[in-house]
C-alpha positions as CSV (number, residue, x, y, z in Angstrom):
1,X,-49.2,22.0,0.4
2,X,-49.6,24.7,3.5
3,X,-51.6,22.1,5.2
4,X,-48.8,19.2,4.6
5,X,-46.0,21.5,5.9
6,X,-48.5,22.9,8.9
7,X,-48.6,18.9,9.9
8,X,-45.0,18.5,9.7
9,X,-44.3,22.0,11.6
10,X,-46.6,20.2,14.2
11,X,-45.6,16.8,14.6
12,X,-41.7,18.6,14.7
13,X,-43.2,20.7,17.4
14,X,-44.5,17.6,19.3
15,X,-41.6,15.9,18.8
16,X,-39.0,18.7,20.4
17,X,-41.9,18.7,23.6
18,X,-41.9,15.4,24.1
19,X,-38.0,14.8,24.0
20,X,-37.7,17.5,26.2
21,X,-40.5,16.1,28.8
22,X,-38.7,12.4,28.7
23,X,-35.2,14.0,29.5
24,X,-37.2,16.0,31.9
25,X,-38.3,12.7,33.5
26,X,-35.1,10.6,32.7
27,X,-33.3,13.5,35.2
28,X,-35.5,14.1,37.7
29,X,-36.0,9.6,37.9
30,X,-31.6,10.1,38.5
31,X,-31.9,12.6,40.8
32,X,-34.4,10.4,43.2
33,X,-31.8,6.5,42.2
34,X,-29.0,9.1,43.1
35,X,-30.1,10.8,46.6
36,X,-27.2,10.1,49.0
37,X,-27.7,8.4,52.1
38,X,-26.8,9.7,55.1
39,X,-26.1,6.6,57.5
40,X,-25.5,7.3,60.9
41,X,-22.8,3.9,61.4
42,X,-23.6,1.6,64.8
43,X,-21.3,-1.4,65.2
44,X,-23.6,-5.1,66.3
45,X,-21.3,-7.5,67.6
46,X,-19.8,-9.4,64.8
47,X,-21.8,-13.3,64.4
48,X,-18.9,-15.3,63.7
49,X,-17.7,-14.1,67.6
50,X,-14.1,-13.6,66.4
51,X,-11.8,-11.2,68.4
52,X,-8.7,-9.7,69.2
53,X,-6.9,-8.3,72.0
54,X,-5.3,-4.6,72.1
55,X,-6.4,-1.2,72.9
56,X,-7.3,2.2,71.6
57,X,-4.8,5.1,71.8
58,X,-6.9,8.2,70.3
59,X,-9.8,8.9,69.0
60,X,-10.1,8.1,65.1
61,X,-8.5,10.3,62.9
62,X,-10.3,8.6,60.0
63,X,-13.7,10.2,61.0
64,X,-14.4,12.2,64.1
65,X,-17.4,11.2,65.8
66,X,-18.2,10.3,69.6
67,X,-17.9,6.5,69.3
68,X,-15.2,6.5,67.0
69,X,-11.2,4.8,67.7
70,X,-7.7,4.6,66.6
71,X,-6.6,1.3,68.2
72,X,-4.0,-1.2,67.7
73,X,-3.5,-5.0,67.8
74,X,-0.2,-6.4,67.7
75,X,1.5,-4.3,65.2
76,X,-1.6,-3.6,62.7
77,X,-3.5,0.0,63.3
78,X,-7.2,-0.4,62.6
79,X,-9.5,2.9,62.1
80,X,-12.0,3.5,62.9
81,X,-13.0,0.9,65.7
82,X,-16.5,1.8,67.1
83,X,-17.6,1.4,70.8
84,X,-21.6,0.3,71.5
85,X,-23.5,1.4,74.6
86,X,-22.5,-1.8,77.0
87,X,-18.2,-0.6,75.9
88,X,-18.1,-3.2,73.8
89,X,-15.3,-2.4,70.8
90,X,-15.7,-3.4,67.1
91,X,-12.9,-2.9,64.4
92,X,-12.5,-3.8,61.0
93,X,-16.1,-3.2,60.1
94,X,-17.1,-2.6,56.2
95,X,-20.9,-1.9,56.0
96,X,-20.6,-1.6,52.1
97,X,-19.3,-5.5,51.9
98,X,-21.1,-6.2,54.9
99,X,-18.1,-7.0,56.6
100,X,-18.9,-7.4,60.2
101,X,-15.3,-7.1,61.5
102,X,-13.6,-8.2,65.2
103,X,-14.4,-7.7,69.0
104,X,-11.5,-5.8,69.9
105,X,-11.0,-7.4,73.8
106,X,-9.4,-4.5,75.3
107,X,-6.1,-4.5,77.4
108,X,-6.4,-0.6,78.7
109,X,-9.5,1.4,79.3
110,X,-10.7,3.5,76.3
111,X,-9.0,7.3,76.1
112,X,-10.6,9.8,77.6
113,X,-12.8,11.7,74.9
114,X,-13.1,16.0,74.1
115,X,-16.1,15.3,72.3
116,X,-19.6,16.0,73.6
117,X,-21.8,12.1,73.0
118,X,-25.0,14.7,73.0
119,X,-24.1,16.4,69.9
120,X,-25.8,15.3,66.4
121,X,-23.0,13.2,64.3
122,X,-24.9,14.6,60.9
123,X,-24.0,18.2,61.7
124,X,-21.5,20.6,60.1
125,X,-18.7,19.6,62.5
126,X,-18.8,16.0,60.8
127,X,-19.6,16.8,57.9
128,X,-17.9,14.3,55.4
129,X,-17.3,10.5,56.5
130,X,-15.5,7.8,57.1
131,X,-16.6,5.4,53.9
132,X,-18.2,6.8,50.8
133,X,-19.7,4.3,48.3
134,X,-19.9,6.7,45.0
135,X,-22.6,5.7,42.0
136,X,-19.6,4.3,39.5
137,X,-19.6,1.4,42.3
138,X,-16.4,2.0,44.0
139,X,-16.0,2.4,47.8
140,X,-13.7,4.6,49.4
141,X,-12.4,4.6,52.6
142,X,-11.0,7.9,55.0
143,X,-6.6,7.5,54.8
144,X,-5.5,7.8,57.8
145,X,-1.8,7.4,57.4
146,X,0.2,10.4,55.3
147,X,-2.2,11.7,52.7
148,X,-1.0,11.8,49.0
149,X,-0.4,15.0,47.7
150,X,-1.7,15.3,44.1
151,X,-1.8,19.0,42.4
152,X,-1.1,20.5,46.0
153,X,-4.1,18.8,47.3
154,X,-4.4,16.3,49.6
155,X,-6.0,13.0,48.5
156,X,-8.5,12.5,51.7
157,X,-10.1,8.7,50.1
158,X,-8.7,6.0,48.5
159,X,-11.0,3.9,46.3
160,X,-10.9,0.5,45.6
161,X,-10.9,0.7,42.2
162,X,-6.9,1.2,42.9
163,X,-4.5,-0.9,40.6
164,X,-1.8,-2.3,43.2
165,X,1.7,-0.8,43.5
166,X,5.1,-3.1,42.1
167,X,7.8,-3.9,44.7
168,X,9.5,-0.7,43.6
169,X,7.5,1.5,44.6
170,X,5.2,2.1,41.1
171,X,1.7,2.6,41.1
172,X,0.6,3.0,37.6
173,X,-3.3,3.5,38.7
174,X,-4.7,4.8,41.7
175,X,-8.1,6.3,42.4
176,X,-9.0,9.0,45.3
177,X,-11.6,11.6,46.3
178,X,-10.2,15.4,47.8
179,X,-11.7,16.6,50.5
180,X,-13.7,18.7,48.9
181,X,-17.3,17.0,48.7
182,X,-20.4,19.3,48.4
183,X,-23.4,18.4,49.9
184,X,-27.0,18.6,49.2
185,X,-29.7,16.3,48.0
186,X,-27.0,14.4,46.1
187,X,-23.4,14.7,46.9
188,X,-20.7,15.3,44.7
189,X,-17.0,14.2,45.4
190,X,-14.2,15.1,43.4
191,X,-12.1,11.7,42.3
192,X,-8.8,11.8,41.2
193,X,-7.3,9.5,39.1
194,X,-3.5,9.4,39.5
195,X,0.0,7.2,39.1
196,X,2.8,7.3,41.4
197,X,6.7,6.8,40.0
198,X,9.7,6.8,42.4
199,X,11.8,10.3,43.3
200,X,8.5,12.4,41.2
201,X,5.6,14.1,41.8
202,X,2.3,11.9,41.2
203,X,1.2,12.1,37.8
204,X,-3.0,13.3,37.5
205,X,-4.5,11.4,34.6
206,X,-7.7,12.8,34.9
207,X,-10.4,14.4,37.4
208,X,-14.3,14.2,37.5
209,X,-17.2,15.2,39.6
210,X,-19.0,11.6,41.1
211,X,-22.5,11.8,42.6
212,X,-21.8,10.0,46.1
213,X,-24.5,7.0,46.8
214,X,-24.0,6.6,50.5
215,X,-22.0,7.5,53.2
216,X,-21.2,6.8,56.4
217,X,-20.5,8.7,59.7
């Protein structure tokens, strides 16, 4: 009897290590899938040789980086546009759909910049970035207009796992990231997930922590 229970006591022991060594595994095999990448963003002229006329006005207030543009063609704002070596201007660019955007054919010269091309663009000043693809799938993009204010916090991303908005103003599901991500080996945003009603304050349905995939600077 002592030597049937003394097996069972065993293979129970065995049991609780080897559980514990495949969780050990299962996380550490997340961790690696989950590291964020960093991706430093340079523009190639788009294939399909589309462009546009129009000019930049400021640097971009979506991300700010040496490089980076707040332009405008006709009456549409696009930022960021990006600027290659030979001052060549690309907007519209999504490298998460692999959207290769527009030559922006400028009408002015390019604004003067305050910020020195020398310095790193993966350095505290920038830290952050200008599109964030998160490890549910979604991809969220810097707002550059007014920011929506949800729980006295300003919603810095939108995600495009947004419902759309009715014709009076309701938006019954929308999806952000504050600007409060915390790097490391894996970054972590915060994403909201929120409805908007006319004459109120938005409504938060919930909040979670998201491991960030990639992002872009």
């Amino acid at each position: 009897m002592d030597a049937i229970r003394n097996r069972k006591s065993f293979l129970k022991k065995i049991g609780i290590v080897l559980i514990c060594s495949f969780g050990f595994i299962l996380n550490n095999t997340i961790s690696r899938a989950y590291s964020t990448q960093i991706m430093v963003f340079s523009p190639a002229l788009p294939e399909n040789s589309q462009s546009k006329s129009g000019y930049c006005f400021s640097e971009s207030i979506a991300y700010t980086r040496p490089g980076a543009w707040r332009c405008m063609v006709d009456s549409s704002i696009y930022d960021p546009c990006f600027s290659m070596e030979d001052g060549t201007v690309v907007c519209d660019v999504n490298p998460a759909t692999y959207q290769s955007g527009f030559e922006l054919k400028l009408t002015k010269p390019l604004p003067t910049s305050n910020l020195d091309p020398s310095k790193p663009i993966f350095s505290p000043q920038y830290n952050g970035g200008w599109m964030i693809k998160l490890t549910d799938g979604s991809v969220c993009k810097a707002n550059t207009g007014s920011l929506p204010v949800v729980n006295q916090m300003a919603v810095r991303y939108s995600c495009s796992d947004s419902g759309g908005c009715l014709d009076n103003g309701t938006c019954p599901y929308l999806t952000g990231l504050f600007d409060s991500i915390r790097s490391g080996n894996v970054w972590i945003a915060v994403k909201v997930f929120y409805s908007i009603f006319p004459n109120t304050s938005p409504r938060v349905l919930k909040t979670q922590s998201v491991a960030i995939a990639t992002v872009w600077q």
